[in-house]
DRENTORKOL-3810 file (N, C-alpha, C; in nm, 4 decimals):
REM DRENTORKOL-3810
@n.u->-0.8446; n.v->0.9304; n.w->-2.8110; ca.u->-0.7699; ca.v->0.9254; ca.w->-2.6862; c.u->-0.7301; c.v->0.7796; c.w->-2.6602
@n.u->-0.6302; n.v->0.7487; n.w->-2.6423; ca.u->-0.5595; ca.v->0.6309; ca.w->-2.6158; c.u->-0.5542; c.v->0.5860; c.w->-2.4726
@n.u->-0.5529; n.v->0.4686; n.w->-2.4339; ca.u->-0.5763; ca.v->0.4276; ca.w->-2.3325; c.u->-0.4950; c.v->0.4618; c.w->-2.1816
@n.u->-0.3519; n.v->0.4771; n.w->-2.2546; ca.u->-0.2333; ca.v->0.5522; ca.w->-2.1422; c.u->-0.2927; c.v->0.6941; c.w->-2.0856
@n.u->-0.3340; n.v->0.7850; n.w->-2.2119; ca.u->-0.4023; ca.v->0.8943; ca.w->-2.1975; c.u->-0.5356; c.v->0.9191; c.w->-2.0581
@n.u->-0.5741; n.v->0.7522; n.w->-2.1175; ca.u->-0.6833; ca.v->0.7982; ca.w->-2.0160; c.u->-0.6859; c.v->0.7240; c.w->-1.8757
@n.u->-0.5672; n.v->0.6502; n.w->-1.8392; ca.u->-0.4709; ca.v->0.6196; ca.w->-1.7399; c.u->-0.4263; c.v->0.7518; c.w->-1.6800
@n.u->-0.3832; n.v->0.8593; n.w->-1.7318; ca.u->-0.2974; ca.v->0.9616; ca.w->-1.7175; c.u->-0.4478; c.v->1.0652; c.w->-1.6415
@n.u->-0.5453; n.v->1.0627; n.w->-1.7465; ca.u->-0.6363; ca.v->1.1628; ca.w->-1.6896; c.u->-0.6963; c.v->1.1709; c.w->-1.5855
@n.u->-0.7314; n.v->0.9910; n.w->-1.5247; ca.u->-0.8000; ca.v->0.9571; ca.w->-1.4237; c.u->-0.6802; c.v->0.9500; c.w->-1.3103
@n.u->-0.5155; n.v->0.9510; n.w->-1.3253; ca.u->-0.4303; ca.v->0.9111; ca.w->-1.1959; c.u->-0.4296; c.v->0.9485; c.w->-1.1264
@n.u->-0.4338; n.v->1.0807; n.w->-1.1114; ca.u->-0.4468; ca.v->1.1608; ca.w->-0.9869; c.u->-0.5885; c.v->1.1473; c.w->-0.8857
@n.u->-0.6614; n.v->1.0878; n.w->-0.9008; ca.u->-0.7971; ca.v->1.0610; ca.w->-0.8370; c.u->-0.7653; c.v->0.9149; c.w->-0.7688
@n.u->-0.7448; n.v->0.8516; n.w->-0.8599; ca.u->-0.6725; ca.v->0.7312; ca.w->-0.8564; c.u->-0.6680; c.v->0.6907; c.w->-0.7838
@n.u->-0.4784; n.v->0.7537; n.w->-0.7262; ca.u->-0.4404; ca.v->0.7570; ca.w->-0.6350; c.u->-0.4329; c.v->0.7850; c.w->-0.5055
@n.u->-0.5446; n.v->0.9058; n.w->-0.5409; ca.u->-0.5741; ca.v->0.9537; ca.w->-0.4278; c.u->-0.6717; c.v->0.9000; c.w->-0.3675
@n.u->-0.7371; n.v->0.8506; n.w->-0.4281; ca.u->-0.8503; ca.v->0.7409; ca.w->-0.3495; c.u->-0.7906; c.v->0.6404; c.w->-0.3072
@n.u->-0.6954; n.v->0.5476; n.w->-0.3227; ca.u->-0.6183; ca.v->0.4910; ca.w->-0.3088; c.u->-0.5323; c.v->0.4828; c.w->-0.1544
@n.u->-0.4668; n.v->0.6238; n.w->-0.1542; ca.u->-0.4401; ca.v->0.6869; ca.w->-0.0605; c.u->-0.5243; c.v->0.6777; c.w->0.0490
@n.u->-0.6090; n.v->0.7480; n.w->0.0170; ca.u->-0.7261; ca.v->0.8224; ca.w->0.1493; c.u->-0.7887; c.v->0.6636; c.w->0.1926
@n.u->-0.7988; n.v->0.5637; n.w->0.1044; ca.u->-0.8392; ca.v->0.4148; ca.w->0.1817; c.u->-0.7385; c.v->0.3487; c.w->0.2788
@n.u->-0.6243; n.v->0.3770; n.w->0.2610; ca.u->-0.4852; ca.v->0.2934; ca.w->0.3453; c.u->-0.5255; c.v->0.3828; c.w->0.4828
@n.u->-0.5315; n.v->0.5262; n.w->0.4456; ca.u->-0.4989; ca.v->0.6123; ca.w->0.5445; c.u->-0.6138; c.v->0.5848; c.w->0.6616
@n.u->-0.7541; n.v->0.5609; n.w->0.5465; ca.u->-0.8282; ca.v->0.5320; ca.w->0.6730; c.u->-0.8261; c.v->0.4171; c.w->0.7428
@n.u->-0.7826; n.v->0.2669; n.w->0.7046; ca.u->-0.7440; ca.v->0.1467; ca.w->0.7587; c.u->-0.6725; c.v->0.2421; c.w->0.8777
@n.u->-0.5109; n.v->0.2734; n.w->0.8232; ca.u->-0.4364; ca.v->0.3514; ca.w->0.9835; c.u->-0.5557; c.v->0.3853; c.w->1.0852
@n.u->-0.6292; n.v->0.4789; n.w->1.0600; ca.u->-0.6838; ca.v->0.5397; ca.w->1.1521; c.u->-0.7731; c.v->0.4590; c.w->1.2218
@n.u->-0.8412; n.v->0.4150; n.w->1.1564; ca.u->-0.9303; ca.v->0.2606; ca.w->1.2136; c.u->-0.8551; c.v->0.1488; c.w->1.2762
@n.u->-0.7406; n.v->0.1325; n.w->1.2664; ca.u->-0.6224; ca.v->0.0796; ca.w->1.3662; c.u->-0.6317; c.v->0.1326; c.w->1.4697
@n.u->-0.6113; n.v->0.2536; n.w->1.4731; ca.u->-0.5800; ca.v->0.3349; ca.w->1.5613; c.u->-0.6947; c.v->0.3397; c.w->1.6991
@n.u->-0.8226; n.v->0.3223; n.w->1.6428; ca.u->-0.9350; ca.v->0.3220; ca.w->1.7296; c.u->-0.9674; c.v->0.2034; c.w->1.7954
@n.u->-0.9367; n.v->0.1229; n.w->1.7048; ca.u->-0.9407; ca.v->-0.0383; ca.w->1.7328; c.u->-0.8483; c.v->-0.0590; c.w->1.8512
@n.u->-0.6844; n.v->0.0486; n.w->1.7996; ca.u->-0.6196; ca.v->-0.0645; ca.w->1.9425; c.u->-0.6113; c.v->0.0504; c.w->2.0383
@n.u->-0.7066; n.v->0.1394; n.w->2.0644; ca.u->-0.7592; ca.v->0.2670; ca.w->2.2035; c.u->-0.7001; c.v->0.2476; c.w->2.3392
@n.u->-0.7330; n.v->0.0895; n.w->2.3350; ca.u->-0.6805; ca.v->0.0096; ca.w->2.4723; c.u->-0.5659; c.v->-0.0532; c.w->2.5151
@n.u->-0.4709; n.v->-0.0790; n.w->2.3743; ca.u->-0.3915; ca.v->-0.1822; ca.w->2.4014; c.u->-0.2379; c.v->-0.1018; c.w->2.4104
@n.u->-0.2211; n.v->-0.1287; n.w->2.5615; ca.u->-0.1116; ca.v->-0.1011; ca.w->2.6441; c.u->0.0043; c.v->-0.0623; c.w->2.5554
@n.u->0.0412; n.v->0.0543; n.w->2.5343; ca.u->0.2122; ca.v->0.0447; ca.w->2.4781; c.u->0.1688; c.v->0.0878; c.w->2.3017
@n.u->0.0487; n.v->0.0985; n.w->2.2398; ca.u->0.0240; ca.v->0.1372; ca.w->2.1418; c.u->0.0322; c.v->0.2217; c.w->2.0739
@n.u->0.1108; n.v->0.2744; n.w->1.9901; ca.u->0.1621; ca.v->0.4284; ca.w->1.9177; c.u->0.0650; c.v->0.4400; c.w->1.7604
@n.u->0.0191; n.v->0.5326; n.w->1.8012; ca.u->-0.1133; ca.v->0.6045; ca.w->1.6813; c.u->-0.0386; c.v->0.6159; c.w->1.5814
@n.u->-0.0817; n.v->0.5776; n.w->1.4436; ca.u->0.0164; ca.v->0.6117; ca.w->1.3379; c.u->-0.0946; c.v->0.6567; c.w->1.2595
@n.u->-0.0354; n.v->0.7236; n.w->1.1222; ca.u->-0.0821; ca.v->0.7780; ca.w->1.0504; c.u->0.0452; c.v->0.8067; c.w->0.8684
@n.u->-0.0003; n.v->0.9083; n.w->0.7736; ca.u->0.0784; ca.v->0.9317; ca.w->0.6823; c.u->0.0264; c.v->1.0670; c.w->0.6607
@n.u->0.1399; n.v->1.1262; n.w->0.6594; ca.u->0.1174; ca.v->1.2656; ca.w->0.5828; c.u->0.1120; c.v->1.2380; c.w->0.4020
@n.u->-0.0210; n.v->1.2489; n.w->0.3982; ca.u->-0.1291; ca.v->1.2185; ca.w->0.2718; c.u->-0.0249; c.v->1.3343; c.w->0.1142
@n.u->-0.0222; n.v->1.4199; n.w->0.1810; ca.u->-0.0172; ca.v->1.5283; ca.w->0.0935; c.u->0.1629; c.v->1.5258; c.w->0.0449
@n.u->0.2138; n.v->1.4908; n.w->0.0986; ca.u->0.3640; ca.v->1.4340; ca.w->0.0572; c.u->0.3202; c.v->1.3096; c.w->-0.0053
@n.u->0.3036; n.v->1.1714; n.w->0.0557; ca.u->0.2640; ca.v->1.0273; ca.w->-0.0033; c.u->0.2080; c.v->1.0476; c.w->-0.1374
@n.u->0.1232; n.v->1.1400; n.w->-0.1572; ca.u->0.0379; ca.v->1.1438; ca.w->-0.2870; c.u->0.1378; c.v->1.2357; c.w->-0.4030
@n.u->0.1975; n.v->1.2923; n.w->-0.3543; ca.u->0.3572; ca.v->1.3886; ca.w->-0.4156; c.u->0.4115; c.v->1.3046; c.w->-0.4538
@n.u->0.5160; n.v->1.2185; n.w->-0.3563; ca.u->0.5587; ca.v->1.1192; ca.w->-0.4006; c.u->0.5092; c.v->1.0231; c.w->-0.5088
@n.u->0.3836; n.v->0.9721; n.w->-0.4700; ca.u->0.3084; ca.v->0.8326; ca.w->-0.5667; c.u->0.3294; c.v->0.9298; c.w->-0.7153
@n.u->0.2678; n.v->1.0569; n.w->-0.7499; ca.u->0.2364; ca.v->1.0519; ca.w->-0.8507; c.u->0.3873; c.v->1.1439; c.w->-0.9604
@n.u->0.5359; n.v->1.1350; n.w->-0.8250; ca.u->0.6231; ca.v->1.1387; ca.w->-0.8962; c.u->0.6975; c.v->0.9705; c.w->-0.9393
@n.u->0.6298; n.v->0.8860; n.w->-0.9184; ca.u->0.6849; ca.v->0.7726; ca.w->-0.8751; c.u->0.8269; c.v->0.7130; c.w->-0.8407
@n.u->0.8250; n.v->0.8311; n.w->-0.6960; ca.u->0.9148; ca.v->0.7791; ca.w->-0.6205; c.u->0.8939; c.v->0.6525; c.w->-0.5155
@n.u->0.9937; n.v->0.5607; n.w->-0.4980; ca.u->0.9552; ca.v->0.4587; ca.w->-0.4201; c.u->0.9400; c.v->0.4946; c.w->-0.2812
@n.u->0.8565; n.v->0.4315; n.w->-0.1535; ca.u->0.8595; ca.v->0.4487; ca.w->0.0016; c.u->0.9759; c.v->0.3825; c.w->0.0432
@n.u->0.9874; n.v->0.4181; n.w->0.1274; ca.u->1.1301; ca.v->0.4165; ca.w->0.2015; c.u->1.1128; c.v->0.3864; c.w->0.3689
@n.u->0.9962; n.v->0.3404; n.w->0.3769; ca.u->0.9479; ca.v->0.3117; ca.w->0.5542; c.u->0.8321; c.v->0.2035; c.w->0.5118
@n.u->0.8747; n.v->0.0523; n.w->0.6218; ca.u->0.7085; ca.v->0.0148; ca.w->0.6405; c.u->0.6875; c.v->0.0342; c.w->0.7765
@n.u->0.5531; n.v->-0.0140; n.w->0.7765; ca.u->0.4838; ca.v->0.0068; ca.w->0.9089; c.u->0.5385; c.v->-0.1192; c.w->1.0028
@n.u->0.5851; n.v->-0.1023; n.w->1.1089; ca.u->0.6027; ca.v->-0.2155; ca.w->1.1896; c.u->0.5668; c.v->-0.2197; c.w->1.3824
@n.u->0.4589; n.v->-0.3448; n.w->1.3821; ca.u->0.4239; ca.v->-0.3131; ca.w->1.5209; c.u->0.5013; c.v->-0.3218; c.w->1.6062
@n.u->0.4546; n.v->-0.2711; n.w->1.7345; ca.u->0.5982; ca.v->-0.2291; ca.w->1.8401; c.u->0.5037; c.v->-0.3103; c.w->1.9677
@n.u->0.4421; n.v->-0.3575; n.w->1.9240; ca.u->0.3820; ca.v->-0.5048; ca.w->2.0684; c.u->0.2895; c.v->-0.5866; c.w->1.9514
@n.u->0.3203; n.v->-0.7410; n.w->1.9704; ca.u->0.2679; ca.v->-0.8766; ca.w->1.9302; c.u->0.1236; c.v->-0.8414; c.w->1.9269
@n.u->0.0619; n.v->-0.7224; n.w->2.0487; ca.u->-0.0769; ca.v->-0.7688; ca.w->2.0493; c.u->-0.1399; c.v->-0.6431; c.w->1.9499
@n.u->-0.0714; n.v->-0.6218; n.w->1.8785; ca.u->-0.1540; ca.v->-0.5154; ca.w->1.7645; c.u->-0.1881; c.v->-0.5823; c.w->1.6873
@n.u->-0.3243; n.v->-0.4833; n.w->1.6184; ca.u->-0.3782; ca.v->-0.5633; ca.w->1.4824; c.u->-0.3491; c.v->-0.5424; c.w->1.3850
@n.u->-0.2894; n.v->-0.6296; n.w->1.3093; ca.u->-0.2567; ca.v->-0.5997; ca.w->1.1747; c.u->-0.3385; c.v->-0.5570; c.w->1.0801
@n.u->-0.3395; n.v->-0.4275; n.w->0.9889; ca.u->-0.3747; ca.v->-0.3710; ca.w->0.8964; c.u->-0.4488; c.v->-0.4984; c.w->0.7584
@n.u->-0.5959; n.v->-0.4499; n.w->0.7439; ca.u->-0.6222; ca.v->-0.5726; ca.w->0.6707; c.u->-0.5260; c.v->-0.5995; c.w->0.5163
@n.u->-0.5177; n.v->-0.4682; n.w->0.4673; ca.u->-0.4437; ca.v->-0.4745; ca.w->0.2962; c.u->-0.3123; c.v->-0.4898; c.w->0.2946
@n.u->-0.2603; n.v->-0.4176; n.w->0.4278; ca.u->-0.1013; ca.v->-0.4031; ca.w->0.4289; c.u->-0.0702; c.v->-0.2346; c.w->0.3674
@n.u->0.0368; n.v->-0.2210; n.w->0.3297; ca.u->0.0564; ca.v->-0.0781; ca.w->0.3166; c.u->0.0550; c.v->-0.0871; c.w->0.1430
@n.u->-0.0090; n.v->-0.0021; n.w->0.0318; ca.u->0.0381; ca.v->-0.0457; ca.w->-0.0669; c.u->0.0892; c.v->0.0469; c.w->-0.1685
@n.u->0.1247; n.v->0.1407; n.w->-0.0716; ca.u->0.2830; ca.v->0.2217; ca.w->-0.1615; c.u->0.4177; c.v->0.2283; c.w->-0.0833
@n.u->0.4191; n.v->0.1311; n.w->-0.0008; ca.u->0.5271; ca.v->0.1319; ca.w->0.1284; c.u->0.5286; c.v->0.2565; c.w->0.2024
@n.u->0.4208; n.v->0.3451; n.w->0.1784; ca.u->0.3953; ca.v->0.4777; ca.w->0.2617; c.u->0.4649; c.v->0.4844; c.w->0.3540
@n.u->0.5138; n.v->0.5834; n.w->0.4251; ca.u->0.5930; ca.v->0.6413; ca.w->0.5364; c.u->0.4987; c.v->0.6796; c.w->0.6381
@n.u->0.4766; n.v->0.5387; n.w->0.7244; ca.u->0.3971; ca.v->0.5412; ca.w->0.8376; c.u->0.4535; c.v->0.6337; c.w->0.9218
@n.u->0.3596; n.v->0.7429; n.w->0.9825; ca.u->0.4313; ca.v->0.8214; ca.w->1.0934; c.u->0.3698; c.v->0.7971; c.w->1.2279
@n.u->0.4208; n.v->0.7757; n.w->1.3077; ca.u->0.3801; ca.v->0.7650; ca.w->1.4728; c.u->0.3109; c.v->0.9268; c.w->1.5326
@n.u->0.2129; n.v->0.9293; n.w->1.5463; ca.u->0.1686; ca.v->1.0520; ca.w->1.5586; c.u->0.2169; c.v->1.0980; c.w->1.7310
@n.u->0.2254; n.v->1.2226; n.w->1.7221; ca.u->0.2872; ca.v->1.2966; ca.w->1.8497; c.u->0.1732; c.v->1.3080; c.w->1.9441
@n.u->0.1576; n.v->1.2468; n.w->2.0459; ca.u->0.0756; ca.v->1.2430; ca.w->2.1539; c.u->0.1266; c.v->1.3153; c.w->2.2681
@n.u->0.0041; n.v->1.4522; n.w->2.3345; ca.u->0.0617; ca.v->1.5350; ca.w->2.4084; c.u->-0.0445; c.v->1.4644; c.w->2.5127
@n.u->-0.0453; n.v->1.4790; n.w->2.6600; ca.u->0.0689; ca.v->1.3660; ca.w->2.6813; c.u->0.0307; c.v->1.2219; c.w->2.6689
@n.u->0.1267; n.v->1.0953; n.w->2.6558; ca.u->0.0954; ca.v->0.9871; ca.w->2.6264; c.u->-0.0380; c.v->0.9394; c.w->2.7279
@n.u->-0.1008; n.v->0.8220; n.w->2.7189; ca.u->-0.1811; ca.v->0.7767; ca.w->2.8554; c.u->-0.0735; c.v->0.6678; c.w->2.9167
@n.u->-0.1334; n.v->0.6585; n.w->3.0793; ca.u->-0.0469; ca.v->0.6330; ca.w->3.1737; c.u->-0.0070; c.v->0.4595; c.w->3.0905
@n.u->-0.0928; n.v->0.3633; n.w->3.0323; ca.u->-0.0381; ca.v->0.2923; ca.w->3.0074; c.u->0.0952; c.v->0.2216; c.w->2.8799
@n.u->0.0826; n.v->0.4015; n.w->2.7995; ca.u->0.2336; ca.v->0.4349; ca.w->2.7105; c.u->0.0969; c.v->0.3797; c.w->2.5688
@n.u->-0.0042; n.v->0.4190; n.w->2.5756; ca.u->-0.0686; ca.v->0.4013; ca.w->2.4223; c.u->-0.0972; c.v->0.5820; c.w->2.3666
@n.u->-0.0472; n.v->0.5917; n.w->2.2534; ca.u->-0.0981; ca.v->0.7590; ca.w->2.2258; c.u->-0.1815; c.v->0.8079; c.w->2.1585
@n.u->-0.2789; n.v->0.6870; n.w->2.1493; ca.u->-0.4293; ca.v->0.7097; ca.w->2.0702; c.u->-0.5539; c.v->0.8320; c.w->2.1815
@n.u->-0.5792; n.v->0.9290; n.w->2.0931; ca.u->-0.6681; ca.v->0.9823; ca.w->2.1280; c.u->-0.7630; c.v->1.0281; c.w->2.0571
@n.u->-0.9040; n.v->0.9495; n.w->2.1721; ca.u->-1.0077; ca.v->0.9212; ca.w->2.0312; c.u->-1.0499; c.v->1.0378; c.w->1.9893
@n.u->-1.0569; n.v->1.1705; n.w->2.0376; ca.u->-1.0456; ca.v->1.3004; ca.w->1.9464; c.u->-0.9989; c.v->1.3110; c.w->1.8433
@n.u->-0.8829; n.v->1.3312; n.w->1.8612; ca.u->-0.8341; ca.v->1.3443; ca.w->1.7155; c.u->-0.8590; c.v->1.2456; c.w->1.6414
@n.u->-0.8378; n.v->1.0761; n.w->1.6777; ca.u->-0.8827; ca.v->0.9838; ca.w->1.5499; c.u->-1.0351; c.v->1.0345; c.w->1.4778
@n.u->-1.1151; n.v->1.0502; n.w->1.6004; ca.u->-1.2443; ca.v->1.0368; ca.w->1.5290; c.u->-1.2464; c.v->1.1869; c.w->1.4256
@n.u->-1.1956; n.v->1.2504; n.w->1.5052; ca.u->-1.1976; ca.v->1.4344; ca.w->1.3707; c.u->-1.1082; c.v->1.3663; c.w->1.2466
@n.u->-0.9681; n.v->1.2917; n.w->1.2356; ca.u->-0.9142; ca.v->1.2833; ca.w->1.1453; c.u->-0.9773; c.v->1.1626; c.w->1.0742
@n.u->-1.0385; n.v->1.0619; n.w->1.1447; ca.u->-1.1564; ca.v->0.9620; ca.w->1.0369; c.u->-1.2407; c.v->1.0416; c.w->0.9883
@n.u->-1.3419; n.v->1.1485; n.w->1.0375; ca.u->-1.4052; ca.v->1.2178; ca.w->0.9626; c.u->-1.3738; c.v->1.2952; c.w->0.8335
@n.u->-1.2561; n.v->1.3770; n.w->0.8472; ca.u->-1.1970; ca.v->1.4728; ca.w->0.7851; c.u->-1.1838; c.v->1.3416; c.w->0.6501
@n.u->-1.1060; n.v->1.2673; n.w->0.6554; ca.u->-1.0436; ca.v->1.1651; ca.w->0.5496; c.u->-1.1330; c.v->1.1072; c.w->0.4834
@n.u->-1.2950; n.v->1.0564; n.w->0.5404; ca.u->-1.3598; ca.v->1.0048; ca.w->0.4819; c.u->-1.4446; c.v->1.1616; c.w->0.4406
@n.u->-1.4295; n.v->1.2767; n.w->0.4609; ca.u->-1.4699; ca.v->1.3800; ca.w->0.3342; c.u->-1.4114; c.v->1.4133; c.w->0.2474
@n.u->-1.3042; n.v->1.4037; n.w->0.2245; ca.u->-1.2290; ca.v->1.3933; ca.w->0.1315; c.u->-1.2027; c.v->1.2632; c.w->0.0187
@n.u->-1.2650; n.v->1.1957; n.w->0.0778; ca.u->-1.2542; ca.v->1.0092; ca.w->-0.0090; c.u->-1.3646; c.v->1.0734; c.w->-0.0763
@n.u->-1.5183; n.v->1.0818; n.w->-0.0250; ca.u->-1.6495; ca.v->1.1240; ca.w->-0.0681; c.u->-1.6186; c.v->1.2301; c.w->-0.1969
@n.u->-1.5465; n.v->1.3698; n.w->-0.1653; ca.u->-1.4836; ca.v->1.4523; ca.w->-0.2761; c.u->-1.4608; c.v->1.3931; c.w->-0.3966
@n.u->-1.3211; n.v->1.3257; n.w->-0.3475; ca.u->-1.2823; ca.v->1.2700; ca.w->-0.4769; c.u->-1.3490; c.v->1.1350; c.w->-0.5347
@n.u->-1.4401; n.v->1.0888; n.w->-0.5258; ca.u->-1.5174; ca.v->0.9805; ca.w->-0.5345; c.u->-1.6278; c.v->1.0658; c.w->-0.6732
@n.u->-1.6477; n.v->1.1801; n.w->-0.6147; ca.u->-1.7485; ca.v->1.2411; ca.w->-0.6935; c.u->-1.6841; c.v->1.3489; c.w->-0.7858
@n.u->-1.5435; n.v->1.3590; n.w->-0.7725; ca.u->-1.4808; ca.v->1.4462; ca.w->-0.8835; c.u->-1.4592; c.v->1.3654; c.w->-0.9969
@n.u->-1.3987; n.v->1.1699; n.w->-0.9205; ca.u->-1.3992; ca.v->1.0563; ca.w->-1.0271; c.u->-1.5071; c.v->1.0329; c.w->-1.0557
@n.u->-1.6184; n.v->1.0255; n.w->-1.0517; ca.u->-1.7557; ca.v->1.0461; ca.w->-1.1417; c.u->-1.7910; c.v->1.1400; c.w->-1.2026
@n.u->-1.7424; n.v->1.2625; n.w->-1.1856; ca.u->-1.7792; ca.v->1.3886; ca.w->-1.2636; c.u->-1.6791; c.v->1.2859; c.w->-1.3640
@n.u->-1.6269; n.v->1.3064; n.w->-1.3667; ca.u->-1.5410; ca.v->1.2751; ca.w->-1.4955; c.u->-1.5701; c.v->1.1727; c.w->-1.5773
@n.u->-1.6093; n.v->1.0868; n.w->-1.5184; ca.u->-1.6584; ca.v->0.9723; ca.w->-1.5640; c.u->-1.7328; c.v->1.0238; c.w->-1.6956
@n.u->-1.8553; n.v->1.0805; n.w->-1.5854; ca.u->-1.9799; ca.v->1.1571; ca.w->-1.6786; c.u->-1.9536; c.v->1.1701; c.w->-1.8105
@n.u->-1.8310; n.v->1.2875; n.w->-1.7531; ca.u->-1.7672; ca.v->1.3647; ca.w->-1.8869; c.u->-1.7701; c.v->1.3210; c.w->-2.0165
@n.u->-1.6681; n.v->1.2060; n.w->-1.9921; ca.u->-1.6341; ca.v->1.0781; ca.w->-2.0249; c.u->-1.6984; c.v->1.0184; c.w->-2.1421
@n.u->-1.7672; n.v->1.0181; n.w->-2.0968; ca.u->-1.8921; ca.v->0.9059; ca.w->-2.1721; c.u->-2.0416; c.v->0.9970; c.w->-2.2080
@n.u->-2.0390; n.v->1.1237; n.w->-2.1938; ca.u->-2.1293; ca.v->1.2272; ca.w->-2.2884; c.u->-2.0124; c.v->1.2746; c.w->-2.3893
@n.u->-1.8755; n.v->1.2373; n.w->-2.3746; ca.u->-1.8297; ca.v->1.2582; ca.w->-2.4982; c.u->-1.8023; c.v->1.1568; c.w->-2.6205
@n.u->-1.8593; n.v->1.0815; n.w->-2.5519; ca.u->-1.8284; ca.v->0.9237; ca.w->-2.5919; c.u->-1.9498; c.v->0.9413; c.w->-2.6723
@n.u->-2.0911; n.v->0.9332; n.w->-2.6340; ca.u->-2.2007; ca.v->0.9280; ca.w->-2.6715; c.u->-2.2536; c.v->1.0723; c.w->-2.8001
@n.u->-2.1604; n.v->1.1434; n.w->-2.7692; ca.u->-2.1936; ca.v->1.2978; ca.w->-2.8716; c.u->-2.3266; c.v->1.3201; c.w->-2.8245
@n.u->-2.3373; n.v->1.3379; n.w->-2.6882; ca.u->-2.5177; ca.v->1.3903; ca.w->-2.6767; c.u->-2.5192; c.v->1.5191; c.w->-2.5640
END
């Protein structure tokens, strides 16, 4: 097995770990700025982004803050993902649409799914290297 090969076998995990880390930075944004006046919750629909990445089509949206006093994302975005402003029913009175419900269910949800594929990329690993070893 050649090395592209085994580029090819592991990409889809890859990426998706990859993925599910940006996504949780967003969401951890999101909790971080709970308070700050005028703040719009963003997020990425994972399951398109990861469609895209592994047709390697390019992103076509960056993320850009909409008040000076947001915190910037520590990595930055790193498939130019298509940040989406999540739909807040209804906004809070000071125009921020973070609600820590849903962040905290969708931080949960994302970091079970990182955990998943964390341990599907070690199953494989395993694989890997008991075939490596002939034992």
């Amino acid at each position: 097995m050649t090395l592209s090969k085994l580029d090819q076998e592991f990409d889809f995990e890859t990426q998706a770990l990859k993925l599910r880390g940006y996504r949780q930075q967003l969401l951890a944004s999101n909790v971080a700025n709970a308070d700050t006046p005028n703040y719009k919750a963003v997020d990425i629909d994972f399951a398109q982004e990861l469609k895209r990445r592994m047709n390697n089509q390019p992103g076509d949206i960056k993320m850009a803050a909409t008040d000076p006093h947001h915190l910037a994302l520590a990595s930055g975005n790193p498939y130019d993902a298509k940040v989406l402003y999540r739909a807040s029913s209804p906004p809070n009175i000071d125009g921020n649409t973070v609600s820590m419900d849903v962040e905290r269910a969708q931080f949960a949800e994302n970091a079970l799914h990182y955990e998943i594929t964390l341990r599907v990329l070690s199953g494989q690993f395993k694989t890997l290297m008991t075939a490596i070893k002939g034992a």
